[in-house]
Structure formats: structure tokens, C-alpha cells
C-alpha positions in Angstrom: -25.3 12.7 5.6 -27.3 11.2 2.2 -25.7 8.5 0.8 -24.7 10.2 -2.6 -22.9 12.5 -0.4 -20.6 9.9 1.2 -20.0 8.3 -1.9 -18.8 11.5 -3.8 -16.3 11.9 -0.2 -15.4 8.1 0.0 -15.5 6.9 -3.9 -12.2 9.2 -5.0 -9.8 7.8 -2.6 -11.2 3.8 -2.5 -8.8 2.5 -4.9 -6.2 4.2 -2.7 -7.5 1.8 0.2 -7.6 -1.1 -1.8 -3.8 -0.5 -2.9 -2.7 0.0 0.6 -4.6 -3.1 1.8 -3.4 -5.7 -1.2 0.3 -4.5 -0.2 -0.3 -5.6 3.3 -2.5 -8.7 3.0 -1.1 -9.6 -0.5 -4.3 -11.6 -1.6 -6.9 -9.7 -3.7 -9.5 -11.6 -1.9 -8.3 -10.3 1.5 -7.8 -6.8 0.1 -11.2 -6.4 -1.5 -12.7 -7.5 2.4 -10.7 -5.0 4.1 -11.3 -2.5 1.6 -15.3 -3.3 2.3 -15.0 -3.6 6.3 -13.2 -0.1 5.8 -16.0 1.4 3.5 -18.5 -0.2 5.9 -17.1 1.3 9.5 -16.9 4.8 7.3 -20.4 4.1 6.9 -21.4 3.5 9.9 -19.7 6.2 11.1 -21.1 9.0 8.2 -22.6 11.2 10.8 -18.9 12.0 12.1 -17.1 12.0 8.8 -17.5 16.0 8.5 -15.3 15.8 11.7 -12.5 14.8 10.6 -9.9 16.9 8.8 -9.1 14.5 6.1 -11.1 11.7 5.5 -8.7 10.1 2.9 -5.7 10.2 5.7 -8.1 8.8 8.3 -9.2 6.1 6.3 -5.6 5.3 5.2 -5.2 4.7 8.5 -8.0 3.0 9.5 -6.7 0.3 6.8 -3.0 -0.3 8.0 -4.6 -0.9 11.8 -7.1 -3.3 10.6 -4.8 -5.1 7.9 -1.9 -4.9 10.9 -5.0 -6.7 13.1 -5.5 -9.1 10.2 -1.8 -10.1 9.8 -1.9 -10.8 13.6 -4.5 -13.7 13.2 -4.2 -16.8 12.6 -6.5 -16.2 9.7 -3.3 -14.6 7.6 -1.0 -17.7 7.3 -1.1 -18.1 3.7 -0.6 -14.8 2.4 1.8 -13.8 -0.2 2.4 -10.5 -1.9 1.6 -9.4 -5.8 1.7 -6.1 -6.7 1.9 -5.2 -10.4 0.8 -1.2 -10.9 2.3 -0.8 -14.1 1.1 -1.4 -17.8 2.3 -0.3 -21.6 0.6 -1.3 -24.3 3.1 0.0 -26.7 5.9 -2.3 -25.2 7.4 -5.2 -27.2 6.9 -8.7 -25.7 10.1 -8.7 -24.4 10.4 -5.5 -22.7 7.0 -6.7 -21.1 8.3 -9.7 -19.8 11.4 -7.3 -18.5 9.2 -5.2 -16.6 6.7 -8.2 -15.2 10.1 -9.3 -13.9 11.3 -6.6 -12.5 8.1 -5.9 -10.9 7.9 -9.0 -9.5 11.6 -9.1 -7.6 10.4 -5.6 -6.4 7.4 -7.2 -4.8 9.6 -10.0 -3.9 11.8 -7.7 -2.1 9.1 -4.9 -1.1 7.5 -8.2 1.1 10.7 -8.9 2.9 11.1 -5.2 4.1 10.0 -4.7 7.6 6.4 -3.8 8.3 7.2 0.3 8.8 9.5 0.1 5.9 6.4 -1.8 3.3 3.9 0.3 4.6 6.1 3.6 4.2 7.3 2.5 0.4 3.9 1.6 -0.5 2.1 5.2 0.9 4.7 7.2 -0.6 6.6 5.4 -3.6 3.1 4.1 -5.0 0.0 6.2 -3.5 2.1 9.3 -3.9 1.4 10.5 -0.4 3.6 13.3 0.6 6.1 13.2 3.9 3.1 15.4 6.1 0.4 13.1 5.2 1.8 9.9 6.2 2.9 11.5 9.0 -0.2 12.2 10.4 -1.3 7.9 9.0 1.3 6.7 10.7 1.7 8.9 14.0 5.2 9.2 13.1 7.3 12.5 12.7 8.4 13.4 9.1 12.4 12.3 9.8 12.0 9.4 10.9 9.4 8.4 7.7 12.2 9.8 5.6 14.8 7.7 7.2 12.7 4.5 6.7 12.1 5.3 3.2 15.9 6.1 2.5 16.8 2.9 3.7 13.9 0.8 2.1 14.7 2.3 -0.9 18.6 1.1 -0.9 17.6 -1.9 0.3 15.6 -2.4 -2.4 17.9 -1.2 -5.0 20.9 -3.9 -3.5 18.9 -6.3 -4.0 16.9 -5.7 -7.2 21.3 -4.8 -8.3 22.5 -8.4 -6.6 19.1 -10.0 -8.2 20.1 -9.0 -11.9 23.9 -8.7 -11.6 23.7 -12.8 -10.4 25.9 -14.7 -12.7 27.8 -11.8 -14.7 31.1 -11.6 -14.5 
């Protein structure tokens, strides 16, 4: 395989990684190395991409084993989660400063879920995977993803609802 080739089959779904990765190990800086170890085992691995049935998916989960790995080690004490995915130019200061806010008890509560539940939220809620695809990333059958997302989602909502209902009467 020539290297424009795996660029053209990597390069559309590298973002993706990235995304997946920052949810997990929070810090850019750790992201933006797992996001290059990831690119770099696909690499080294070219000859055997055309093996697979979808590179995206295996790569997807090639990037919650080794961020899973990475939250393991001792190396991951001081990570904290940021996520912000969402811009409008258009907005007025205020609403801005509504929606960083919001966005940032989301994150605040997305980090407390439980591993299954974060990874879940963040491959179907933000990547937009669908129920058979995250199936197949997380070896997991389609009921029991949809269970997990049902109940990060209402946990999430009680307690974005608790966060912003705190103190009126």
C-alpha cells in the first residue's frame, strides 16, 4: 500500500480518533499522542488494512483499548475532561456564555459516568455512530449499548435539570 493510499483510507475518519481519545484521556496533549500511536500501529500495519472490513470501526477500537491501557497507568493521574464541540458565531455574548456553561456541566457530568456509559455517549451522541457500529467497537450486543445509552442519557439530564434548577424555588 503507497502512502497516499493510506492517507486517503486513514485521513477522513482521524478527527473521529482524536474525539474519541480527548473524551477518554481529557488532555489534548494526551489525545493528540494516542491519536499518533493509533495512526502509527495503522501504519505499521498498512499491508493488512485491506483486511479488515472497516477500517474506521477498527481503529475506533483500537483507540478505546489503548486509551483504556493509558487510564490504567500511572502515567494518567492528572487527567481531567474538556469537551467543547459546539460553536455559533451568530450568538449574543450571553447566550455564548449559556452554552459554554452548559457544555461544560455536560462534560462535568459526561466524566462522572461510568467508563461503558462515556465511551457509549461519546461514539453515539457526538461521533454519530450508529447502534451496529459500536456494536461491533465495543464487542457488545446492540441492547445492551442501547440500555447504557438510555440510562447515561437520564443521568445526564438529572443532573444537568438538578445543576440549573439549584436555588429556584
Amino acid at each position: 500500500m503507497k502512502q497516499a493510499d493510506f492517507v486517503n483510507i486513514v485521513m477522513p475518519f482521524k478527527d473521529k480518533v482524536f474525539r474519541l481519545a480527548k473524551r477518554l484521556l481529557v488532555s489534548r496533549e494526551e489525545a493528540e499522542d494516542a491519536t499518533q500511536e493509533i495512526l502509527l500501529k495503522l501504519w505499521k500495519n498498512k499491508e493488512k488494512i485491506e483486511d479488515y472490513k472497516n477500517v474506521e470501526a477498527f481503529s475506533m477500537t483500537m483507540t478505546k483499548n489503548f486509551c483504556l491501557d493509558r487510564l490504567k497507568s500511572k502515567q494518567a493521574q492528572n487527567l481531567k475532561i474538556v469537551h467543547s464541540n459546539y460553536t455559533d458565531s451568530s450568538a449574543s455574548l450571553q447566550r455564548q456564555v449559556e452554552v459554554g456553561d452548559s457544555l461544560n456541566w455536560v462534560s462535568k457530568i459526561i466524566e462522572d459516568l461510568p467508563e461503558q456509559q462515556k465511551i457509549i455517549v461519546q461514539l453515539r451522541d457526538i461521533e454519530q455512530y450508529d447502534f451496529a457500529e459500536i456494536s461491533k467497537m465495543l464487542e457488545m450486543n446492540e441492547t445492551a449499548i442501547r440500555v447504557a445509552l438510555s440510562r447515561a442519557r437520564k443521568t445526564i439530564r438529572q443532573k444537568l435539570t438538578n445543576t440549573h434548577n439549584y436555588g429556584v424555588k
